[in-house]
C-alpha positions in Angstrom: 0.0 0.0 0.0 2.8 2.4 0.9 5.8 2.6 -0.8 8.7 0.3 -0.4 10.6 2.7 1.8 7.6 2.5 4.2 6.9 6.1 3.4 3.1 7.4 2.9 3.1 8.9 -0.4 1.2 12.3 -0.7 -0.3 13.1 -3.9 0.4 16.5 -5.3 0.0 19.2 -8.0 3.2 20.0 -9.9 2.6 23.6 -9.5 5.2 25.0 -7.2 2.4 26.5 -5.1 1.0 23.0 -4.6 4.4 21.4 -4.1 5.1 23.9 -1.5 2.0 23.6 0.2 2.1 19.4 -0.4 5.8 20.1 1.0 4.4 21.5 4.1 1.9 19.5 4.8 4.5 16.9 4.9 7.0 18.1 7.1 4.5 18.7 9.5 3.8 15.1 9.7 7.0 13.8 9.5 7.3 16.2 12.4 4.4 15.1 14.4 4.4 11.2 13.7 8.3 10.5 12.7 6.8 8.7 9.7 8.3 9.2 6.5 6.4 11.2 3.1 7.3 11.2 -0.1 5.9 13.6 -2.6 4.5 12.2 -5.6 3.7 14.3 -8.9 0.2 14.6 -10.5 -0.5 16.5 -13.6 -3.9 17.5 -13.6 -6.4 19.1 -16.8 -6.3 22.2 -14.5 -2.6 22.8 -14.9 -2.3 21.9 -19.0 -5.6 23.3 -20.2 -5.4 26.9 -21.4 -8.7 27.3 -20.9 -9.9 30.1 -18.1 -11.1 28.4 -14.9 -14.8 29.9 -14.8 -15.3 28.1 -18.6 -13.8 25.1 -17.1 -16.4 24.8 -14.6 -13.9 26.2 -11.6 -13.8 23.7 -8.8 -12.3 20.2 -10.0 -10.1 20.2 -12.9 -7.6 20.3 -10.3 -9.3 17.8 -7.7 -10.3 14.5 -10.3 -6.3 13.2 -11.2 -5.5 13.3 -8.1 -8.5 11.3 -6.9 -8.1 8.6 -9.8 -4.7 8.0 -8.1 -6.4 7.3 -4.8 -8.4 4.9 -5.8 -5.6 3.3 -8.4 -3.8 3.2 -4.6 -0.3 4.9 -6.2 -0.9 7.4 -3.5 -2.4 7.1 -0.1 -3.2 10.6 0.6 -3.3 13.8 -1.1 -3.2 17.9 -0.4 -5.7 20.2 -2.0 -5.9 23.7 -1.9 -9.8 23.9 -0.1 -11.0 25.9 -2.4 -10.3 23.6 -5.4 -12.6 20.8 -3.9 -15.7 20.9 -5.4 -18.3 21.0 -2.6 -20.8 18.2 -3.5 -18.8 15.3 -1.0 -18.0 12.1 -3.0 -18.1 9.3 -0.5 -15.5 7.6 -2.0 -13.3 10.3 0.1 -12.9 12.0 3.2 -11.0 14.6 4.7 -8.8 13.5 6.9 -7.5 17.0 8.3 -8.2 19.9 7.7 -4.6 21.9 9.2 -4.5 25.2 10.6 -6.0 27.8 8.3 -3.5 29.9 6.8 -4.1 34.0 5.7 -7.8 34.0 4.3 -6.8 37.7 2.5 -6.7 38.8 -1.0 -3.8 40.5 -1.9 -2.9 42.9 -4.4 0.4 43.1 -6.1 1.6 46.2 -8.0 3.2 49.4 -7.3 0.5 51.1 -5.5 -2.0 50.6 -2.9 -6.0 49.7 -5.1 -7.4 53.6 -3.9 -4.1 55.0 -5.6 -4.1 53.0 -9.1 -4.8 55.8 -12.0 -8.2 55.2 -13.1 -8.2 52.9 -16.3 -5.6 51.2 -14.8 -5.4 47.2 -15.8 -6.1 44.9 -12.6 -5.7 41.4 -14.1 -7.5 38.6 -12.0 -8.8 34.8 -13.1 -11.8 35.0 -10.6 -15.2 36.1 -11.4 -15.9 36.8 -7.3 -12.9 39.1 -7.5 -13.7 41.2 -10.3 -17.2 41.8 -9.0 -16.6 43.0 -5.6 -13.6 45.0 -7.0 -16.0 46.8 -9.3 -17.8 47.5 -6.5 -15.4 49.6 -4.7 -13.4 50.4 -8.1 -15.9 50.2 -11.3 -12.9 53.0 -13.2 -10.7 50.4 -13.5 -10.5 47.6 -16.0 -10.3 43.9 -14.9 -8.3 41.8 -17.3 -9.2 37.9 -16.7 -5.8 35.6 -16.2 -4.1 32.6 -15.9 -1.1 30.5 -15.0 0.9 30.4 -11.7 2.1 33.4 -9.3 5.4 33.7 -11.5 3.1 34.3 -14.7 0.8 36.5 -13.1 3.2 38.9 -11.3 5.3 39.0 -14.3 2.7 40.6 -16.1 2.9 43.4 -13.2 6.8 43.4 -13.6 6.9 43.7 -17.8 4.1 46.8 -17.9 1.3 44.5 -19.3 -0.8 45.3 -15.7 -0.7 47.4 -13.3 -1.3 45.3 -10.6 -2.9 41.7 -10.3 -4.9 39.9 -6.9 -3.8 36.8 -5.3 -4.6 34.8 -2.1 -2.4 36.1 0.5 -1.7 32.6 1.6 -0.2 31.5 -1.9 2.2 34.2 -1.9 2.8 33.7 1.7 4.2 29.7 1.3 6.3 31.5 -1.8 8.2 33.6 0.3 6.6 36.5 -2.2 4.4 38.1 0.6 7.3 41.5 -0.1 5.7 42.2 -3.1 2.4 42.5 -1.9 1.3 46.3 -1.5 -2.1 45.7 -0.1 -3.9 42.9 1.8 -7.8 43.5 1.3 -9.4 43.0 4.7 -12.7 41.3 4.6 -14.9 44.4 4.5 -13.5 45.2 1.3 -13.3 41.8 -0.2 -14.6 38.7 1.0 -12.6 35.4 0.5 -13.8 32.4 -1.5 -15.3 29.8 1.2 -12.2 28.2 2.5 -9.3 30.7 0.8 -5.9 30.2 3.0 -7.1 26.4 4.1 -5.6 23.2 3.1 -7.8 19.8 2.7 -5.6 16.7 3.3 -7.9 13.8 1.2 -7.6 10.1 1.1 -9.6 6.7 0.6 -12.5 6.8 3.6 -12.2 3.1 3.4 -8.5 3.2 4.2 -8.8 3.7 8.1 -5.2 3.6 9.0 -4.3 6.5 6.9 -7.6 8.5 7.5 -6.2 7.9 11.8 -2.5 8.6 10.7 -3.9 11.6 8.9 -5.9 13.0 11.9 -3.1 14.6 13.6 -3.0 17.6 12.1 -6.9 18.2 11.7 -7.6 21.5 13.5 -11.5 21.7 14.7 -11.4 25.8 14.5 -10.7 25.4 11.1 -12.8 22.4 9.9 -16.1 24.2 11.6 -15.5 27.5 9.5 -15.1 26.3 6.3 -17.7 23.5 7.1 -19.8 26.6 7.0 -18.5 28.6 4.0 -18.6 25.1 2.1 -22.5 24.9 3.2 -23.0 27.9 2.6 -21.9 27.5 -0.7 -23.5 24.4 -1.8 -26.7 25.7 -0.8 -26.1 28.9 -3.0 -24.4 27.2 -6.1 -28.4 25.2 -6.5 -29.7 28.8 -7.4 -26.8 31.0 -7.7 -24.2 31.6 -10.0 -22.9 34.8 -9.4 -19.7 35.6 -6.9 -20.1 34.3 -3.4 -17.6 35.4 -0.8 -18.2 33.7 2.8 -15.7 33.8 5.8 -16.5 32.1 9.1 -14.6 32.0 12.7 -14.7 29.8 15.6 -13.8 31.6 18.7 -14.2 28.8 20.4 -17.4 29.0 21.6 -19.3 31.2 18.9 -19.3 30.7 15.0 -19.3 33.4 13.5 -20.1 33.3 9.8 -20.9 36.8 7.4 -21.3 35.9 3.1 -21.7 38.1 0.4 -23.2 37.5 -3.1 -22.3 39.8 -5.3 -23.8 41.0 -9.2 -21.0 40.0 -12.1 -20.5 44.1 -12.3 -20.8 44.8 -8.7 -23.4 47.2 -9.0 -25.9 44.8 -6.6 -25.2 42.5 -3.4 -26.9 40.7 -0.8 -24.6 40.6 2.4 -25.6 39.1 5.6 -23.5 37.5 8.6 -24.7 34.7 11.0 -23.4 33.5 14.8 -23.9 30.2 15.9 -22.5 26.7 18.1 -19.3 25.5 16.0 -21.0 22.2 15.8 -23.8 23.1 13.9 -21.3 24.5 11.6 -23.2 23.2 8.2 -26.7 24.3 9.0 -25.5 27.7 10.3 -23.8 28.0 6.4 -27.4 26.2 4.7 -29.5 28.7 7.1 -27.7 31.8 5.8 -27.7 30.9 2.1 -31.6 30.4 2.4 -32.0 33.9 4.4 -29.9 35.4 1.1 -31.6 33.6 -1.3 -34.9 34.7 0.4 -33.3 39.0 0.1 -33.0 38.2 -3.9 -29.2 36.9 -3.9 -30.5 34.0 -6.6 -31.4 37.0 -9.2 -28.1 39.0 -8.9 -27.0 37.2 -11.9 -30.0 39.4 -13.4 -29.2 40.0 -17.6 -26.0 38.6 -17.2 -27.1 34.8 -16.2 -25.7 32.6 -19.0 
C-alpha cells in the first residue's frame, strides 16, 4: 500500500504553489508522527488546459487526477488547496485534516495601494468573485481575466502589461513572495472564496489507518469554519451563479459566519453574517444561504445569467 521505503506517499499538483504547500503539509507530519512522506507528482487538466477556470467549470479540474490515483492506490493521501474541492462530497473520500488555516486575505500586487491605481488602470484577476466586488469599490478600473501560476501573473505586473494583479495572500505567503504585496484587502473590502488560506488533506474513507494517521494535524477551529462557508456555498451554487464570498470564525465557543453574493459588475449584493455553536457549523452555512436567497441573492445574476 505504501511505498517500499515504508513512506506514505502524498499526492500532489506539480505547480510549485502546490508542491510547496504538499511540502508542508508533509514536514509537519513527519514532524508530528516521525513517519516518513514522499511527494508524488500529479498533472492534472487544470494545470495543461489553457482554458480560463470559470469556462472550465472552476472547482475540480484540479481535484479528479489526483483522486483517480487514490483509488488506483499509487498514492495514499493527497493535499488540495480547499478551495479547489468541489463541494458536492463524494463518499469515496474523506478529509482526513483539515490543518490550521492559513491568511484568508486577498492581496494585491503592483506598485501602489488599489485607492491609488490611475483610473483605467489594468487589474488582471482569473476570478469572477474578484472582479465583481472590486468593481464595487473600483468600477474605473479595468479587470483583465488571467491565468497560469504566481510567476506568470506577477510577471505581467513586472513587464508593464498590468498594473497590478490579486492573489490569495496565503499563496504568496508559502512562496516567500508576501514583499511584493502592496495591499492585503481586509474582509470588509473583499470577502474570500469559502475556505481561501485552508488546506484539505484527502484520502480513501475506506482506508482507516491513513484517515487515523492523517488526523493529527486536523484542526476543529478550522474544519467548523469552512464547514460553513462550504455549506454555505453548496446551498447557493443550486440557485446562484454569481460571486459568493463567505468567511467564518470559531472563537471557540461562537461561529461566526458573514457571506456576500455579489452581481457580475458589482453594482448589486446581498450581504448578511450569522453566529452560531461550532458544531452546527453546516446548517448555520445552509441557514444563511436560504436567508440570502430569500433577500433576492439567486437574481443577482439578473441579464448577465448565461
Amino acid at each position: 500500500m505504501t511505498s517500499r521505503s515504508g513512506a506514505l506517499r502524498l499526492g500532489t499538483r506539480r505547480s510549485l504553489l502546490a508542491t510547496t504547500q504538499s511540502g508542508m503539509v508533509a514536514d509537519a507530519y513527519v514532524a508530528r508522527t516521525g513517519r516518513a512522506v514522499e511527494l508524488v507528482g500529479v498533472t492534472t487538466f487544470g494545470d495543461v488546459t489553457k482554458a480560463h477556470l470559470a469556462q472550465l467549470g472552476g472547482t475540480g479540474v484540479f481535484v479528479s487526477a489526483l483522486r483517480d490515483k487514490l483509488l488506483e492506490y499509487e498514492v495514499d493521501f493527497a493535499v488540495h488547496s480547499l478551495k479547489d474541492l468541489p463541494t458536492k462530497q463524494d463518499p469515496r473520500f474523506t478529509l482526513a485534516a483539515l490543518p490550521a488555516r492559513h491568511d484568508h486575505r486577498d492581496a494585491l500586487v503592483g506598485t501602489h495601494k488599489f485607492a491609488d491605481l490611475a483610473p483605467g488602470a489594468k487589474v488582471g484577476t482569473g476570478s469572477p468573485r474578484r472582479v465583481a466586488m472590486l468593481s464595487a469599490l473600483r468600477p474605473d478600473l479595468e479587470y483583465v481575466p488571467i491565468r497560469g501560476n504566481a510567476d506568470t501573473r506577477i510577471g505581467k505586473v513586472n513587464s508593464g502589461e498590468l498594473d497590478a494583479v490579486v492573489l490569495a495572500t496565503a499563496g504568496l505567503d508559502r512562496l516567500g513572495r508576501d514583499a511584493e504585496i502592496s495591499q492585503i484587502f481586509e474582509v470588509d473590502e473583499l470577502l474570500p472564496a469559502p475556505g481561501q488560506g485552508a488546506l484539505a488533506v484527502e484520502c480513501r474513507a475506506d482506508r482507516a489507518d491513513v484517515v487515523d494517521f492523517l488526523r493529527v494535524l486536523d484542526d476543529p477551529r478550522t474544519r467548523s469554519a469552512v464547514t460553513a462557508e462550504r455549506a454555505l456555498l453548496a446551498a447557493l451554487e443550486a440557485g446562484c451563479a454569481a460571486p459568493v464570498g463567505a468567511f467564518a470564525v470559531d472563537d471557540g465557543q461562537t461561529l461566526n459566519l458573514t457571506a456576500v453574493v455579489v452581481s457580475i459588475d458589482g453594482r448589486e449584493s446581498v450581504r448578511k453574517s450569522a453566529a452560531g455553536s461550532p458544531s452546527e457549523a453546516a446548517n448555520l452555512g445552509r441557514l444563511l444561504a436560504a436567508e440570502m436567497i430569500a433577500e433576492g441573492a439567486d437574481r443577482l445574476m439578473g441579464e448577465h445569467s448565461h
